[in-house]
C-alpha positions in Angstrom: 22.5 71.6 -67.6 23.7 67.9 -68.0 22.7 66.2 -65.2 26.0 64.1 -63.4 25.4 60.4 -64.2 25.8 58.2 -61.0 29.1 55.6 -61.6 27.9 52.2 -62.8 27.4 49.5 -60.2 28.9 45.7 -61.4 27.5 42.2 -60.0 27.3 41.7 -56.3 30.0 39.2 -55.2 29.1 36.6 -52.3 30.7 39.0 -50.0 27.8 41.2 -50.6 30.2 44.1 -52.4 29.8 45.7 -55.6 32.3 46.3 -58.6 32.2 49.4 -59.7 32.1 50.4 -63.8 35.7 50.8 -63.4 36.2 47.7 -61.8 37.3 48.5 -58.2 35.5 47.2 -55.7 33.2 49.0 -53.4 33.1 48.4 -49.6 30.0 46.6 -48.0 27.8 47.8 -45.9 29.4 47.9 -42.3 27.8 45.6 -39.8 24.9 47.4 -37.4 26.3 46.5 -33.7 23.1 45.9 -31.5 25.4 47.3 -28.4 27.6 45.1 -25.9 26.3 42.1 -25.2 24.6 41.5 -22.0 26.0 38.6 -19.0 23.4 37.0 -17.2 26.2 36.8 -14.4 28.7 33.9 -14.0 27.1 30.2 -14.0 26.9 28.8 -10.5 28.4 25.1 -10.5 25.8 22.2 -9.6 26.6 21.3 -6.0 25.6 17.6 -5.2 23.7 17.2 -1.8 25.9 15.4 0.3 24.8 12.2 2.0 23.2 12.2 5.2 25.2 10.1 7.7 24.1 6.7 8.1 22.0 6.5 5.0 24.7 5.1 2.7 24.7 1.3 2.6 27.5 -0.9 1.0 26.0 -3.6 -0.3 27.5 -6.8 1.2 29.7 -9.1 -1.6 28.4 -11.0 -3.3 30.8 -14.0 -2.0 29.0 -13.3 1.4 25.9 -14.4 0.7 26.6 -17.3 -1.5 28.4 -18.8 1.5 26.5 -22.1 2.8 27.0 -22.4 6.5 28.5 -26.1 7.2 24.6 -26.5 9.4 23.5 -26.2 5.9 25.4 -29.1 4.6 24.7 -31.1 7.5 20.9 -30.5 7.5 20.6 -31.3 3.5 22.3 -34.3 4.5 20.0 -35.4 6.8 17.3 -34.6 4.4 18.4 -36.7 2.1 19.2 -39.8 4.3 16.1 -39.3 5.5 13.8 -39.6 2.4 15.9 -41.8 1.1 15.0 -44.1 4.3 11.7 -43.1 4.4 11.2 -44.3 0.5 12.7 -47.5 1.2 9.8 -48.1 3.8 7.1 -47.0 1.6 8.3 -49.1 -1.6 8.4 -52.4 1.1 5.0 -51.6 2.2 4.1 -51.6 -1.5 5.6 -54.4 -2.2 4.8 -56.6 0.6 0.7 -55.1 0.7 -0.7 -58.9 0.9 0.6 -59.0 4.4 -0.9 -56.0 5.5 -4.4 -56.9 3.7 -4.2 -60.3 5.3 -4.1 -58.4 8.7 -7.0 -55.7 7.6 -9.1 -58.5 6.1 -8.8 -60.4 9.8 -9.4 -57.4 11.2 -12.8 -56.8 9.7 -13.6 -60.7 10.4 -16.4 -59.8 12.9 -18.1 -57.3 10.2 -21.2 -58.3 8.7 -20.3 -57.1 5.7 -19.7 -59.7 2.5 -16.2 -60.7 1.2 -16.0 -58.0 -1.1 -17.2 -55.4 0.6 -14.4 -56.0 3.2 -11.7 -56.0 0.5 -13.0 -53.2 -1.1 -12.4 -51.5 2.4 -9.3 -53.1 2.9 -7.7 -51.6 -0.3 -8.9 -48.4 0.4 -7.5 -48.0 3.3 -4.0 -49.9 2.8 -3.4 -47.9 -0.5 -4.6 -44.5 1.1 -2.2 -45.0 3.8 1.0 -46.0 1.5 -0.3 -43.0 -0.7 -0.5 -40.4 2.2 3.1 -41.9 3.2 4.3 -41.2 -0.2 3.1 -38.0 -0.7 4.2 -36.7 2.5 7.8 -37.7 1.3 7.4 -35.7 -1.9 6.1 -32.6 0.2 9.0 -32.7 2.9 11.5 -33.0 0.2 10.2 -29.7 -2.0 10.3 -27.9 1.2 13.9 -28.9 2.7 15.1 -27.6 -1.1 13.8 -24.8 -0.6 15.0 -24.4 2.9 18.4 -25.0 0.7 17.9 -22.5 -1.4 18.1 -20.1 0.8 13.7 -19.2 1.2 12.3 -18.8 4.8 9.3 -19.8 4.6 10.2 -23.3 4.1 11.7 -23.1 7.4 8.3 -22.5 9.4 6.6 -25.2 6.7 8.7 -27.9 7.4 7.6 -27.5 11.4 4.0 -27.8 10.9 4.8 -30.8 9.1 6.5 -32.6 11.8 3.4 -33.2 14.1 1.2 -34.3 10.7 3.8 -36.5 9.9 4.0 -37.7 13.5 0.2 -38.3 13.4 -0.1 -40.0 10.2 2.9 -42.5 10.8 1.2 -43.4 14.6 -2.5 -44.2 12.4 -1.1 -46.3 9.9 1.8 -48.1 11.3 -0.4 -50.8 11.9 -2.0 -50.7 8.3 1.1 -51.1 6.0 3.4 -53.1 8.2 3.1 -56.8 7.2 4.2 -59.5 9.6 7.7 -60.9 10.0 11.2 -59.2 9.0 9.0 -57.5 6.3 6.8 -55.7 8.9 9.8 -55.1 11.6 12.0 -53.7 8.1 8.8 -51.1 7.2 8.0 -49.7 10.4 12.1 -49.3 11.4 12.3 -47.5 7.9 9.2 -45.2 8.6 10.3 -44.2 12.4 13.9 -43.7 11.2 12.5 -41.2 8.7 10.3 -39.5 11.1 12.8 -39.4 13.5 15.7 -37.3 11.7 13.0 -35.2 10.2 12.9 -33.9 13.8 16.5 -33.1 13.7 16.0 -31.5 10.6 13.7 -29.0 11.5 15.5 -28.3 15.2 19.1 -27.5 13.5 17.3 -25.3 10.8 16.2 -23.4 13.4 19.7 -23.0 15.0 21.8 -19.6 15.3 23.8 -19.9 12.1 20.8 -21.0 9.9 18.6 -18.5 11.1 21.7 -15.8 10.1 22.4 -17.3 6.8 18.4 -17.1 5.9 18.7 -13.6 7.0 21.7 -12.6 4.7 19.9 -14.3 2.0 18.7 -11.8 -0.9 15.2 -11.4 -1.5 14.3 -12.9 -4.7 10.9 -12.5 -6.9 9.8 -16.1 -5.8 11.3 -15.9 -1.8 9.2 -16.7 0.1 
């Protein structure tokens, strides 16, 4: 008995079916179904938490706090006429120091101390006066721009100052005024100053000032 010869099998083509010897093509395997496929439900939509009631905050514009108050403007002004008074006094004690030397070398007349000595003293204590004027100028004027800038704790600074500065000009009024129109032009100079550096500090601690520092962003350096 001849045993029945199975039909010749061609190439596979990429679509994973055979050609047969006679050249028709066979039919590929068909594909295993693993069943219907299985929903996990419906996806539930993401829900944002609504706000709690007076949480939100809208920031205020940026316009609003930029806005100087016109105390502001008057206060800087005064600032500024101030030290600018203030410096005039200083540079005239400078300037005219052999006057006031004159007077602190009379002073010191019934000292036993020798000549030098006594003008050693003298200098010492006419340039350590004019210095501490000088720097006291400097200082006010670092803190009043910062006042201007907008930082609070030049407000509170520049009050401390005021009875120092009141102090120092009362102890060396005496020391770095000279005699004559000189003397009367330093000591009307360094009250002036003193003076509207009271004013200063009283209007920057009016209503509008104190409401404008509060509206003031906080900044890394505030302060």
């Amino acid at each position: 008995m001849m045993s029945q010869r199975e039909p010749e099998q061609g190439p596979r083509d990429p679509q994973g079916s055979y050609e047969s010897a006679s050249g028709d093509p066979e039919p590929r395997d068909p594909e295993i179904s693993l069943g219907p496929e299985v929903s996990l439900g419906p996806e539930e939509p993401t829900v944002a938490r609504p706000e709690r009631p007076g949480m939100a905050r809208t920031p205020a514009p940026a316009s609003a706090l930029r806005a100087r108050p016109g105390m502001l403007t008057t206060v800087m002004g005064l600032v500024y006429g101030g030290v600018g008074v203030g410096l005039v006094g200083v540079i005239s004690a400078f300037l005219w120091r052999s006057g006031s030397r004159a007077r602190l070398l009379e002073a010191m007349a019934g000292s036993t101390a020798d000549l030098a000595s006594k003008q050693r003293a003298a200098d010492i204590v006419l340039y350590g006066s004019i210095g501490a004027l000088a720097l006291l100028l400097i200082v006010e004027l670092a803190l009043a721009s910062r006042l201007g800038a907008g930082r609070p704790g030049a407000r509170p600074a520049l009050t401390i100052i005021v009875p120092a500065h009141l102090v120092l000009l009362f102890l060396v009024r005496d020391v770095v005024t000279s005699q004559g129109w000189q003397g009367t032009l330093i000591e009307a100079s360094l009250i002036i100053q003193a003076a509207v550096l009271v004013v200063v500090v009283v209007l920057s601690w009016s209503p509008p000032m104190g409401r404008w520092l509060r509206r003031r962003p906080a900044g890394p350096s505030s302060g």
